[in-house]
N, C-alpha and C positions, 0 to 999 in steps of 0.2 A: 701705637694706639693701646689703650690699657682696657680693661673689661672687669665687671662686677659679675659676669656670669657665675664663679664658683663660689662666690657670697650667696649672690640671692638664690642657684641651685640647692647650695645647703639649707639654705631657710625656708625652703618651700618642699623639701623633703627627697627631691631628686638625682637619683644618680646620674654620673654621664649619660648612660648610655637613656636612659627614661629621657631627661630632654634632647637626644639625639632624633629620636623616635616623634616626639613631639613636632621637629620642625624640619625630621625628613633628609638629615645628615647622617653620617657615622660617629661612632663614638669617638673614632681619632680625632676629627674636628671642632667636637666640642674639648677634646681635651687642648689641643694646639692653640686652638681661640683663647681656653682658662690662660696658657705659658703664654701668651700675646705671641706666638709664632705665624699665626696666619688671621689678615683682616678680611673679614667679611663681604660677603656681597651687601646690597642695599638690602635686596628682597631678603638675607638671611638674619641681618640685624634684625630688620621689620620683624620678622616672626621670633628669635628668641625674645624682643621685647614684650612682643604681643604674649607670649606665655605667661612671663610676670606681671602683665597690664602693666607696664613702663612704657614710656620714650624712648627712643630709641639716646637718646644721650645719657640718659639716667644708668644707661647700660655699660656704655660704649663710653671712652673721653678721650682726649689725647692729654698726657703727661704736662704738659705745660698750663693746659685750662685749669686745673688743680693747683698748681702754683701760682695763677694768679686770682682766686681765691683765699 
């Protein structure tokens, strides 16, 4: 699974640890989610989405949905 977390973190002004705080993780996990080393719960998706007002897919994708695009 691939992630835009560290895109749209930076565009919205946020360091790790600021959106760690926001949805109630550590900042090691937001960082391992940015390196795609650990997938998410459902409810942890829902809330980083819900920070950027996104989808939860806008966030989240799996490598291959991109290639066939």
């Amino acid at each position: 699974m691939k992630t835009r977390i560290k895109e749209l973190r930076e565009k919205h002004g946020l360091t790790q640890e600021d959106l760690a705080q926001k949805v109630d993780v550590t900042r090691q996990t937001i960082l391992f989610l940015e390196k795609g080393k650990y997938n998410p719960s459902l409810r942890l998706a829902y809330k980083i989405a819900r920070v950027f007002n996104l989808k939860i897919d806008e966030v989240f994708y799996f490598e291959d949905e991109i290639e066939k695009n």
